[in-house]
N, C-alpha and C positions, 0 to 999 in steps of 0.2 A: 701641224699636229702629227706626232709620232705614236705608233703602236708598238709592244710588245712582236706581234706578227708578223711587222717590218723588217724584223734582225733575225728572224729564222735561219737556221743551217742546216745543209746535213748533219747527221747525228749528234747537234749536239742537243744539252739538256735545257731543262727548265731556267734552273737556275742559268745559266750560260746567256741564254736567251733574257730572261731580264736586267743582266746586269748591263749586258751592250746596250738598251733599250736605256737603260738611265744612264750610262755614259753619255749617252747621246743627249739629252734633253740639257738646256741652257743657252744663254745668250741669245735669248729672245723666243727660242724653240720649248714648247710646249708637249707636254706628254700624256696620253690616257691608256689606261691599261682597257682590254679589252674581255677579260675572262678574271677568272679565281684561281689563282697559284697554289701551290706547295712545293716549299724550298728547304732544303738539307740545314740550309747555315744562310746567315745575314745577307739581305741589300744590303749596296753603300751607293750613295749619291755623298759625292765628294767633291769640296770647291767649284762647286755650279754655283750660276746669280742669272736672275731673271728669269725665270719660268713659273710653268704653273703646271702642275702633277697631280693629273683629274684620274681620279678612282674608279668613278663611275659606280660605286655601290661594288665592289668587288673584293674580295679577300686574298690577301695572301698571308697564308696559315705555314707557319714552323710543322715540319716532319716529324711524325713519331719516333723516339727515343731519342730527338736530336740533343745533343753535348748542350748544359747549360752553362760552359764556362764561355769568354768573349766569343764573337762570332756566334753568337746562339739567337741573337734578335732578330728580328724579323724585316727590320728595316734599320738602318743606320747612316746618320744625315750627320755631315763634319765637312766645316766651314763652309757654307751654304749660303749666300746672301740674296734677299731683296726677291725671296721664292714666298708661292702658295701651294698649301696641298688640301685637295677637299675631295669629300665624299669616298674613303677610305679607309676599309676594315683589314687591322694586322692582327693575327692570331697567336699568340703564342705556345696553343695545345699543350694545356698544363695538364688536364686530364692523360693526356698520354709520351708526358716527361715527369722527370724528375725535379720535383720544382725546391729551389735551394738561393741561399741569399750569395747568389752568382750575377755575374754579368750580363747575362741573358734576358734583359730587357726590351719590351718586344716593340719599343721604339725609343731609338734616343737622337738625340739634338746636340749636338757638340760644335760650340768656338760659333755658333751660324747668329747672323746680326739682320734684323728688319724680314722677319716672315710671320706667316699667317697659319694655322690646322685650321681648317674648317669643316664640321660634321666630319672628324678625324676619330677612330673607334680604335683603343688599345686592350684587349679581353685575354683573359684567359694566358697571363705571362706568370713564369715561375720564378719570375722576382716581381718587376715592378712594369706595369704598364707603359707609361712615358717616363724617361728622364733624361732632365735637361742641366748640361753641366757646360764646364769650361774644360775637359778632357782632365788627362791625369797628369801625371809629375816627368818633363823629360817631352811631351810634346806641344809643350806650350808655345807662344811666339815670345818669349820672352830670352833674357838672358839665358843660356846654357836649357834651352828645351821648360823654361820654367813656366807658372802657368803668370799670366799678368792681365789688368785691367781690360785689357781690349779684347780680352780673350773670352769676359762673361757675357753670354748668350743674352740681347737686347733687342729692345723695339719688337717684342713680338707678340705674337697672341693665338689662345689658343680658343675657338669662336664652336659653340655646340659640339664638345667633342664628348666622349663618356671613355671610361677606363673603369673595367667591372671584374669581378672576378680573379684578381693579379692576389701573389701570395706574399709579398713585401709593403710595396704601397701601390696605389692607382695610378699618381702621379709623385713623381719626388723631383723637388727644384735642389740643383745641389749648388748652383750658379743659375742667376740671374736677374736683370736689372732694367727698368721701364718696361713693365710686361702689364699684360691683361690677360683675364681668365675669364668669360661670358655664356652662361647659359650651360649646359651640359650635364653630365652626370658623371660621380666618382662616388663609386660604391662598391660594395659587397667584396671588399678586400679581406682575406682570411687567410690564418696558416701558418704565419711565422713564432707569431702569440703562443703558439702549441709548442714549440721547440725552444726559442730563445725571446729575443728583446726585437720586440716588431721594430715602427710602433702599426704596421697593418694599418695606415689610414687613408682617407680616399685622397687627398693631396695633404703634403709636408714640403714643407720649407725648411730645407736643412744643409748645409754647408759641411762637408766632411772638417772633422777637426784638425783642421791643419793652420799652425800659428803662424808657419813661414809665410803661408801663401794674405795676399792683399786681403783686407777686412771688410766689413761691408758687402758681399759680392752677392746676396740678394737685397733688394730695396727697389722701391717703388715701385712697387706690385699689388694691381688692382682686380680683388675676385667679385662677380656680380651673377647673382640670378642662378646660383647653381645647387644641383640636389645631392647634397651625399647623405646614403645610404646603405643600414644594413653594414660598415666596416667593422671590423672585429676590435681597430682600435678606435684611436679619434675621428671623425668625418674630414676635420681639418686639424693640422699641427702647423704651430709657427712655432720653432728653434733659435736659442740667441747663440749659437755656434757661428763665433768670429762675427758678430752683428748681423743680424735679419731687422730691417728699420723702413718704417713707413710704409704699411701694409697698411693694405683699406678692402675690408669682406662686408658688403651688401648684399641686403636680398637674399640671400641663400635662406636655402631648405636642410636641415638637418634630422633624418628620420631613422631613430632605429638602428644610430651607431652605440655600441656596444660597453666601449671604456669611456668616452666624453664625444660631445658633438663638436667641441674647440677646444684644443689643448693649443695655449701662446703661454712664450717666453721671448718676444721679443720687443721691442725696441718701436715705440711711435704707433701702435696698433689701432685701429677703428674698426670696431664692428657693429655695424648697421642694419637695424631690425630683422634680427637673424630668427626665423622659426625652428625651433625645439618639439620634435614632436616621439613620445614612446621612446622617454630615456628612462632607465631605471635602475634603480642597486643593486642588480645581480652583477653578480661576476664575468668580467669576459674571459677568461682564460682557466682552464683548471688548476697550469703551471705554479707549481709552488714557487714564493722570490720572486711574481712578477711586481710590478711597479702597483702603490696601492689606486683602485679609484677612488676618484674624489667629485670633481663637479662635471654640471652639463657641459658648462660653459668653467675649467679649471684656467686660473690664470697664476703659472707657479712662480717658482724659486726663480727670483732675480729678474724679472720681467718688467718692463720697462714701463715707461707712461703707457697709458692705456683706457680706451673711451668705449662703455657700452651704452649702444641708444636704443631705446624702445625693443628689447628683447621679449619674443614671445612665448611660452610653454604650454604645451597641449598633451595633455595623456601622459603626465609625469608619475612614475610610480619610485620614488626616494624611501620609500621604505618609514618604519617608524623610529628610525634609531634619528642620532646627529651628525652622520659622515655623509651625504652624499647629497647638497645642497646642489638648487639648480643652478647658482653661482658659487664660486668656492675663490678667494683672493688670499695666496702664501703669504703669510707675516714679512717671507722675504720679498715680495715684491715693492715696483716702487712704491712712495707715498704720492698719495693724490690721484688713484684710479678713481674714475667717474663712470656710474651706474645710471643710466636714468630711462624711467618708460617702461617699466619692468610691466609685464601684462602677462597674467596666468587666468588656466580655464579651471580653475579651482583644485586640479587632481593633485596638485602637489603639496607637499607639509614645511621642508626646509628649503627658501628661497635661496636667502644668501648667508654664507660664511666669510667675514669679512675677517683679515688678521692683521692685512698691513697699515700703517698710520696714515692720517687723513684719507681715508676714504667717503667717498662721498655717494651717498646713496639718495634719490630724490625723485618726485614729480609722478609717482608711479599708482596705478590701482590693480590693488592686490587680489584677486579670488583666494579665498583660504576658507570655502566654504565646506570643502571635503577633507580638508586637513585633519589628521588623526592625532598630531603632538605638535609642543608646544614649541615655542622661540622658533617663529621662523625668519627673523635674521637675526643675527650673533655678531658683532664687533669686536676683540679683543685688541686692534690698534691704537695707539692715543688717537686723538682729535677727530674721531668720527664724525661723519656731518649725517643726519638721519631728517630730509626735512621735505613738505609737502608729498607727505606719502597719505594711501588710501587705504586701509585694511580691511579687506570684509571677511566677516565670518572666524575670527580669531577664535583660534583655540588655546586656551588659556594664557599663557603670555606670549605676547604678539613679539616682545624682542629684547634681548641683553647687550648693556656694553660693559664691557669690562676693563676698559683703557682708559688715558686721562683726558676726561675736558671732551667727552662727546657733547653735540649741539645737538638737540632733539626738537625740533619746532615743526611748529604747524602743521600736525599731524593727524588725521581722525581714524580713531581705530574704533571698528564697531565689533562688540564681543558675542561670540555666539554657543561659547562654551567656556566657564569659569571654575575655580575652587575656594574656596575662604580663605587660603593658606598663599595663594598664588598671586603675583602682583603682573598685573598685566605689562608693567616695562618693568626692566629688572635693571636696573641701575645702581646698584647697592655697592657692589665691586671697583664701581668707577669713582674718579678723583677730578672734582670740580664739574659736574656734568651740568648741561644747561637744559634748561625745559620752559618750552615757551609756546604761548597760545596751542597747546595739543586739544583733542577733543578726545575722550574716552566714553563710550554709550554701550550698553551693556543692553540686548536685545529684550530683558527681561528685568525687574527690579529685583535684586540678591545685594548677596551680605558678601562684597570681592573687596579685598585689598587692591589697588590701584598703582603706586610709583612708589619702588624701593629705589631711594635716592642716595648715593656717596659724598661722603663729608666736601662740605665749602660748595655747598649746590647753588645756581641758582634758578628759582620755579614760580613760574611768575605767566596768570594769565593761564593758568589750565584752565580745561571744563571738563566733570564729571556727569553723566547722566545715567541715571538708572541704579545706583551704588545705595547697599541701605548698609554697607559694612561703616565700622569706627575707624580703618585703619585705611583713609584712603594715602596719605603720606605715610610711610616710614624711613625716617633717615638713620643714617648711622652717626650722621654728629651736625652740628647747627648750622642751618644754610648759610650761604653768605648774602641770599636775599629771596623773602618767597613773601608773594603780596597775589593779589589780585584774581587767588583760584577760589571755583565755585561748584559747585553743586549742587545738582537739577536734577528735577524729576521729568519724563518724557510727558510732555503734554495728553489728554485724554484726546483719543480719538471719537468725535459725532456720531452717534447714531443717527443712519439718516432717518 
């Protein structure tokens, strides 16, 4: 085990001194810093393998006014294999730079294959906390300096690390491939939002747009257990820049990000009972031209298959208009994303905004007992599938489709605010819509309209409870089969 204090010299400096200290560390030789640094311009630990780079809880913090073009990070790791680094805080002292969408990332990871960060701490950079790439154009291992397959940063993991306070993102993957992301915190990213086109969020998956270089160069990247917070933009972005595919987000905590808790566009995604908690329709940016918001959970333009399970919302404040549902699905995304498990604590009004065809929404109970307006899910895809869902507390109409041949089944929605005027499913729009065994119960007996149905319907096996209106059907032209619906009154309850 090597120290920092080891390589001491006459007059030389700090910096000087740490860098011999990590030359040294590799091939079996192990490193721990012994104190809290301040350095002018970057470490590099460079083509080492086999070590392990113990922090000790100690910091080494970027100098005041230090240059935030390359050479301005705090630490810089290129081609590195088969290493660990734990218990290690880098600083980038944004407070007392210039912080600018520069090079100056106050740690990055380049070309290094089979490592570990553990309880690894990136704060306070004036671009982005951690970023992990395959280098740039020219020093690749590739033909003529280019960048190539072997060159994307793999096998590695980054194990309770946080990245807070950074003005670009917390963490940005620009390259990387069988990785894991465990436990930690990426949060309170802020500052670019102000000036230009973040996206300011606490980790993004993003591949710079370059068509020459190889496709695919993030995939199979798994995040678990982690809390982002307080970002100005998304908590999490997935990019389909040159393919981002087979991404798997579990368990995470989403609190208090600003533009969306998950912005994805790409390719193969699962997201696994993610908590949403204190998202709302205000604006994150004042910038005029910025990108508009839309959902908690925004799944955009061109976005590929895509699986949400058991999603939760706590303290949802969506406002009372129709843009800013806790789900929102692009007309252009694929067909056949799948929703299910949806669980709210009632604060919200618009769940989900479905656009693209075949979506399938299901299996879920709904709080909608504080909801202030109505439809709170909307379909305008063909072949919506809307089935074994729960409603409680609907306020006036529980949901619209407006595409062809949505499947509406075995549904129970219990009404807890009505109009005479207003049909509690709105299906009027739509073309060939199916409706089958639903339940509709109205907490009080009133005079509601019930299922505005689109021509060639078929409705078959509802139940009405509590409805003393005439108009519980209205179609717009002759079903192509409606048999078996009925009409109940809620049984009297016992006086004991």
């Amino acid at each position: 085990m090597i120290r920092p204090e080891d390589f001491r010299q006459p007059g030389d400096t700090v910096r000087q001194r740490l860098q011999r200290f990590l030359d040294s560390v590799g091939n079996g030789l192990d490193g721990e810093l012994d104190a809290d640094y301040v350095v002018p311009s970057q470490l590099i630990l460079s083509g080492k393998s086999n070590f392990t780079l113990h922090g000790n809880g100690h910091r080494i913090m970027v100098a005041d006014g230090a240059p935030t073009s390359w050479g301005g990070s705090a630490l810089y790791i290129v081609q590195c294999n088969d290493f660990q680094i734990v218990d290690l805080h880098c600083d980038g002292n944004r407070e007392n730079r210039i912080p600018a969408e520069d090079p100056a990332h106050v740690i990055v990871v380049d070309k290094c294959h089979r490592w570990v960060f553990r309880n690894v701490h990136a704060i306070n950079g004036t671009c982005d906390g951690f970023l992990i790439y395959a280098g740039t154009d020219g020093n690749g291992t590739g033909l003529g300096g280019a960048v190539s397959p072997s060159d994307f940063p793999s096998n590695w993991m980054l194990e309770k690390c946080t990245a807070l306070n950074n003005f670009r993102q917390g963490l940005s993957i620009i390259e990387g491939v069988d990785a894991s992301i465990k436990g930690g915190r990426y949060g309170l990213t802020h500052g670019l939002w102000n000036t230009g086109n973040g996206p300011c969020a606490g980790i993004i998956l993003e591949p710079d747009d370059l068509p020459s270089r190889p496709p695919d160069r993030i995939r199979d990247i798994r995040l678990r257990n982690i809390l982002f917070d307080g970002n100005q933009g998304a908590g999490l972005a997935i990019t389909r820049v040159n393919g981002v595919r087979n991404i798997e987000v579990a368990d995470c905590v989403f609190d208090g990000n600003k533009k969306a808790a998950i912005e994805s566009f790409g390719d193969e995604v699962v997201i696994l009972r993610p908590t949403i908690r204190n998202w709302t329709h205000e604006a994150y940016t004042s910038r005029a031209g910025a990108p508009p918001k839309r959902g908690a959970i925004d799944i955009g333009y061109l976005a590929g298959p895509t699986r949400i399970v058991d999603p939760k919302f706590d303290s949802i404040d969506n406002g009372a208009s129709d843009h800013h549902p806790c789900i929102y699905v692009h007309g252009g995304a694929a067909a056949g994303i799948t929703i299910s498990g949806i669980n709210t604590d009632g604060s919200a009004s618009f769940i989900c905004g479905a656009h693209a065809p075949r979506v399938q929404v299901s299996h879920s109970v709904v709080d909608l007992r504080s909801a202030v307006r109505p439809d709170a899910f909307v379909f305008l895809g063909d072949d919506a599938v809307f089935e074994h869902m729960m409603l409680l507390g609907v306020y006036e109409r529980a949901a619209y489709f407006g595409g062809r041949a949505p499947r509406i089944k075995d549904n129970k929605f219990y009404v807890r605010i009505t109009r005479p005027t207003t049909h509690v499913v709105g299906a009027w729009d739509a073309i060939a819509p199916e409706l089958r065994r639903n339940l509709v119960e109205f907490e009080r007996p009133v005079a509601s309209r019930v299922f505005a149905v689109g021509q060639d319907a078929t409705v078959v096996d509802n139940r009405i409870v509590n409805s003393l209106g005439d108009h519980l059907f209205d179609f717009s032209g002759s079903p192509r089969a409606f048999s078996g619906n009925l009409r109940a009154a809620r049984p009297s309850r016992k006086t004991p």
